[in-house]
Every structure is written in C-alpha cells, then in structure tokens.
N, C-alpha and C positions, 0 to 999 in steps of 0.2 A: 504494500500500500504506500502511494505516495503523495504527499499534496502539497500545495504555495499557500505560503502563510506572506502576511505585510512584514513579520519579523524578521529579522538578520541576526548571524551571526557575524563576527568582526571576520574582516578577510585575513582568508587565508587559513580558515579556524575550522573545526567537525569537531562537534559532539557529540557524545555518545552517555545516554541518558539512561540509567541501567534500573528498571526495577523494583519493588521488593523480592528481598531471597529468601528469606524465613527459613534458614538453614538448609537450603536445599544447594550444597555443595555439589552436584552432580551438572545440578543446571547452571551453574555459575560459570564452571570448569567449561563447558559446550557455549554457551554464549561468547562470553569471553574470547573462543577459538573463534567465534561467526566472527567479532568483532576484529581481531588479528587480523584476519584475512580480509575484510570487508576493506579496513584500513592501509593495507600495503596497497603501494605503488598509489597513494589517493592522491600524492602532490599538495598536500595540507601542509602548512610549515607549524601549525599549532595541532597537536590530539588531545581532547580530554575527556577523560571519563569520568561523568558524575555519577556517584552512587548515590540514590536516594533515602536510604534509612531501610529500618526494619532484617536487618543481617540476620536477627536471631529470632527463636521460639519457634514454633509450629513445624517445622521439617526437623529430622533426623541427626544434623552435621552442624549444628551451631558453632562449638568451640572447632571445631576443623576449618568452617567455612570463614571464618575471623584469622585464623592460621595462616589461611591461603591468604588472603587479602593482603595481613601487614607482609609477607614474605615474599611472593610471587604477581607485583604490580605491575600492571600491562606494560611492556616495554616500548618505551616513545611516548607516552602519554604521561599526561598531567593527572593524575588520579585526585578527586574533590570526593570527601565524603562526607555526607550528610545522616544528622542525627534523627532516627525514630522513633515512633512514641515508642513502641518494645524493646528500643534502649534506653528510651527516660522511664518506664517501669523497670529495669533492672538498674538503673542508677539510684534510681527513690528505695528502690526494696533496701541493696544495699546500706545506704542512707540512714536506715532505719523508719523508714515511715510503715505505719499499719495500716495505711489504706487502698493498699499497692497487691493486696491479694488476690486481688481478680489475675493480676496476671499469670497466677496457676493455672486458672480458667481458659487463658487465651495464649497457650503454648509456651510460656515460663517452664511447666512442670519437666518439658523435653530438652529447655537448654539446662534446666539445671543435671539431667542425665548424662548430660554431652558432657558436662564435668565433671564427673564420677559419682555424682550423689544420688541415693537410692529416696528419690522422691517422687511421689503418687498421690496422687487427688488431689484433695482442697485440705492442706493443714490446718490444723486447730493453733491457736496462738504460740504456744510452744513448741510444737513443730517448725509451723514458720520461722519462729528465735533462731532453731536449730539449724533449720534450712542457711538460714543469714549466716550462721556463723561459719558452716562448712564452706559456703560459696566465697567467704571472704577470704578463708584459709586457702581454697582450691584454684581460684581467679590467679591467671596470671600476672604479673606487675604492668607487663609489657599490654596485656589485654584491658584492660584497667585502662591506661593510657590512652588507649586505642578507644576506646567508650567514652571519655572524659574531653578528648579533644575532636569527636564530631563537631561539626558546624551546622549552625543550622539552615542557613541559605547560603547561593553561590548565584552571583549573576554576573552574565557573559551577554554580549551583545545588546537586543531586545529580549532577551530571557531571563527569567527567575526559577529558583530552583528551591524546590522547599519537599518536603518531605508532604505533607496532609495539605496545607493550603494557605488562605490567606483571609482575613478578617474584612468581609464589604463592608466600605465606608469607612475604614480607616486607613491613613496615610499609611505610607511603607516606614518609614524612619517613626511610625508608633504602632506599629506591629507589634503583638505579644509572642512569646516562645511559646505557648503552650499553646497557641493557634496553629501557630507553624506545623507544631510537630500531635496535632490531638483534631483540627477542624473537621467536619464533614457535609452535612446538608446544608447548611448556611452558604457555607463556600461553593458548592457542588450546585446547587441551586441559583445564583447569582449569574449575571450576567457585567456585572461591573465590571471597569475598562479599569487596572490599575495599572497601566502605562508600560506592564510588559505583557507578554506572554507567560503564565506559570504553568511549570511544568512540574508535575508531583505523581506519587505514589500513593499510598494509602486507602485509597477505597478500591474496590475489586471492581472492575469490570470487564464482559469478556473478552473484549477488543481493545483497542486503544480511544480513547476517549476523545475524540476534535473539538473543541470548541474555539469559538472566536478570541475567549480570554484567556485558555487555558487547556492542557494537553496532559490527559491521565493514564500512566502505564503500568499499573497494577493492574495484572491478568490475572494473579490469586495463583501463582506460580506453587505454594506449595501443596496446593491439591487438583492445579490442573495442567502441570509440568510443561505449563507453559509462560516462562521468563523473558521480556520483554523489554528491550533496547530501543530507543528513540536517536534517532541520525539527525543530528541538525548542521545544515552548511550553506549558504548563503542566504534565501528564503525560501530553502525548500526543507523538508523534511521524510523520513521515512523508516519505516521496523524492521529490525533484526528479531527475532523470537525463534526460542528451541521450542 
C-alpha cells in the first residue's frame, strides 16, 4: 500500500516507523531483515528507525527482544526509541506504586517470566511486594537504563512521533506524558490539525490506519503476527509488514 501525504520528510531522509512488539522477538528479527533490505542501495544519506513503544508484555520474548534491540541496532541507521504505556507500567510497578496491577492483567505476568520469575494470575498484595522485589533483583542494570531513557516523542520533518497520541486542543509545547504515552478515543476520534502528521502505535487496528492528521501502525502484532513498519521519504509513504 502506498499513498501522498502534504507531509515531508527533510531530504534526503526515510523513515522507518516500526510498531508495537509486545515481545514478539520473532517478528522483530523478520521485519527488521524487510527493512535491511528495503533500505540498501535506497540512496538516503539519513536512515532512521523509530521504534514506537510497547517492547514488552503480551508475547513470549520480552527480556530477549530488549537484548536484541540494545545489542544488534540496525546498521546505518539512527535508531529513536520511544517510551510505552507497558513501559511506564513496568517503570511505576517498579516505583513502587499499587495501582499498577492491572498490568498483570494486560501481559506484565509474561515479561515478568521472561525474567525468570514464576508469576501467575492477578497477585494479592504480597505477592505483588514479592513480585517487585525479585524483578528488581533480576532486571538488568543495562535494561533499567534502557526503560528509563525512552523518549517520549521524536519529530522529523512534518512528522510526530509518539507512542498512543496527542491531546485535541492543546498546544504541543503543553502536551502531557501521560497523553503521549496512555490516549485513545479522544485522540482517535478527532480530526484536529496539530501542524504535523502523528504517527503512533497503541490502538490495534487491522490495517494501517490513514488519516488526514495522523497515521496508526499497531496491527496487534502479538496475536496476529503481523508487525508493521511505516516508510516515510519525501511525501510519500508506504508498509513493510511480516
């Protein structure tokens, strides 16, 4: 699929909009290869890959697929990674917050297995404690790091880049984080002009999402193994998907 958008990217530039992974280290590995190859000989003097958030919970390969990432970063490119709400739930849990439990509910219980810890269902508050304490002892330094210094937007060209979305009716330089990285029907429903193009992840849809204000590439990768890359290079655009 391909289409003209009024947006640009600065010349000379292709980006490559990658996403959510939700642990699904499998698909990461095969896109990534679409993208390699998609990218050679492109005659682009700039690559970059924005990763849009959401790395972990609900697939199999969490702490693997965070592995891959800090270690094996697409070679030629500018890799930008962006912070998601199911990394500011594992940042709060840490934290110590209580109100952060749902995220058992919504694929937590899988990354905390990715790290060795033998956790099941919906903990009672004690468990939970427990949970905390092993995940802090088991977290790498280096992964820590790696969660703590996402960002939470990247903008290039006429383009914004944000994980869930953007707050109608408020300026950009009074955005909130917790918009950024938690919006949905507000945003999703809007047809507001906020002077770029936003491009995000977070709500599932089967396709790629076209709108006039905004471009959504959560295809719900980890239950329908299909992972979903957005090409952006002068005003055109177009998907890579495994």
């Amino acid at each position: 699929m391909r289409y003209r958008h009024d947006a640009k990217t600065p010349d000379g530039t292709r980006i490559y909009a990658i996403g959510d992974m939700h642990g699904r280290l499998d698909l990461l590995q095969k896109l990534e290869a679409l993208i390699e190859a998609d990218a050679g000989g492109s005659g682009a003097a700039n690559l970059i890959a924005v990763y849009l958030g959401d790395y972990i919970d609900r697939g199999p390969d969490s702490r693997a697929l965070i592995d891959w990432i800090m270690h094996n970063p697409l070679a030629g490119f500018e890799p930008i990674y962006l912070k998601g709400n199911h990394e500011d739930w594992m940042l709060r849990f840490l934290a110590g917050s209580e109100v952060v439990t749902s995220w058992f509910a919504n694929g937590g219980v899988e990354t905390l297995e990715s790290y060795g810890l033998e956790a099941h269902g919906f903990p009672t508050p004690d468990e939970a404690r427990e949970w905390r304490r092993q995940l802090s002892a088991k977290l790498p330094a280096d992964h820590l790091a790696f969660f703590q210094g996402l960002q939470i937007s990247h903008e290039c060209g006429d383009y914004l880049f944000v994980h869930a979305g953007l707050r109608p009716g408020v300026a950009l330089d009074d955005q909130e984080e917790h918009d950024y990285l938690w919006i949905r029907h507000d945003f999703l429903d809007s047809d507001a002009d906020y002077g770029m193009i936003v491009v995000h992840g977070h709500s599932i849809h089967p396709e790629p999402d076209i709108r006039p204000n905004r471009i959504g590439i959560d295809t719900g990768a980890w239950r329908t193994g299909h992972l979903t890359a957005l090409v952006l290079e002068d005003n055109g655009g177009r998907f890579l998907q495994t």
